[in-house]
N, C-alpha and C positions, 0 to 999 in steps of 0.2 A: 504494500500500500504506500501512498505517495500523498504528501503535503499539494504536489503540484495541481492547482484547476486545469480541468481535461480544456487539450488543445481545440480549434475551432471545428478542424480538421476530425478529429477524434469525436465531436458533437455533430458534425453533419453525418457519420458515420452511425451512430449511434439511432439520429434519425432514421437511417435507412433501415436500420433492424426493427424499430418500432415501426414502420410503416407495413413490412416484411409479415411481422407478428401478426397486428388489424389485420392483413390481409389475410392469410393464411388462416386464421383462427375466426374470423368472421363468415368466411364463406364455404370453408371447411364442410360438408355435407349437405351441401345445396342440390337440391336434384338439379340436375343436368341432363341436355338430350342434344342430339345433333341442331336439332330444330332451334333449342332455345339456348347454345352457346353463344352467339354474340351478342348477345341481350342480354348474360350473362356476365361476359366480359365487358360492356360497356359500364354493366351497374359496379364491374368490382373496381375501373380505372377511375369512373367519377367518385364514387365513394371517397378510394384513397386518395385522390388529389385535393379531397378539401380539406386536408389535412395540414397543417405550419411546415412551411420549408418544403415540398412536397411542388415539383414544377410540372412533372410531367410521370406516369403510368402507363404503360402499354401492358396488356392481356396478349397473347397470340394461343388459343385455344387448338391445342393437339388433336385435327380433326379427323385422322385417321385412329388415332388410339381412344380417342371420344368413341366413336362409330365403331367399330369393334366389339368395346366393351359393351356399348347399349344394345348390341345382339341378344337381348332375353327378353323375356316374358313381357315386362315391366317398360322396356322401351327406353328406360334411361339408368342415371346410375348415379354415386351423391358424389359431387365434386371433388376431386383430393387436386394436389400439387402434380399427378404425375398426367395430367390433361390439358397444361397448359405452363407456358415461357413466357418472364414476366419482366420486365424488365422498370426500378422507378429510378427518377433521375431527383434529387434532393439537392436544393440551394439554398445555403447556410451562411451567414455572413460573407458571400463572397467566395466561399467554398464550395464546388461543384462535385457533387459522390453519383457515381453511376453503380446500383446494385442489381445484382439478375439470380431470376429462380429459374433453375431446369432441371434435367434428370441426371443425374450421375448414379451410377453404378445402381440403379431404379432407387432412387431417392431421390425427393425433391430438394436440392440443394439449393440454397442461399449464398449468394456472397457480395463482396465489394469489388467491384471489375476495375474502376477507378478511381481516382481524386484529385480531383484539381485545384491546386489552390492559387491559381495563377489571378 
């Protein structure tokens, strides 16, 4: 642990994880269906965008593994992480954090892609 307040840098980062979290845990089990992903995706980008520091959200809805999976009974299926590529962009005192969700080794992973503090 450290006396020092977290850099700007380190705060718009931090952002992106909380934005990350709302995301992911908010829509977490939402039925989903080929039919009604980007209706889906549009509600999750504007959602998160009214968030502070929060510039811009993209959804890219994995529409082949969407369709697949809604092959049953039911016709669709509850939304996880591994149906869509997300990418948010967070501006933070002049700090630019580009974070992205997508699949790795089938988990939806998280991360910080870049930072700019120019």
């Amino acid at each position: 642990m450290t006396d020092e307040p977290p850099t700007t840098a380190q705060e718009a980062c931090f952002e992106a994880g909380v934005k990350f979290g709302s995301l992911y845990h908010q829509f977490a089990g939402t039925p989903v269906s080929p039919e009604s992903a980007a209706s889906l995706a549009s509600a999750i980008e504007e959602s998160i965008e009214n968030q502070p520091a929060c510039r811009d959200v993209t959804v890219d809805i994995r529409e082949e593994v969407l369709a697949e999976a809604c092959e049953t009974d039911h016709g669709y299926v509850e939304f996880t992480g591994r149906f869509a590529d997300v990418e948010v962009t967070i501006v933070h005192d002049g700090v630019e954090v580009i974070a992205r969700m997508a699949m790795d080794d089938g988990y939806p992973l998280m991360r910080v892609e870049s930072v700019d503090e120019t």
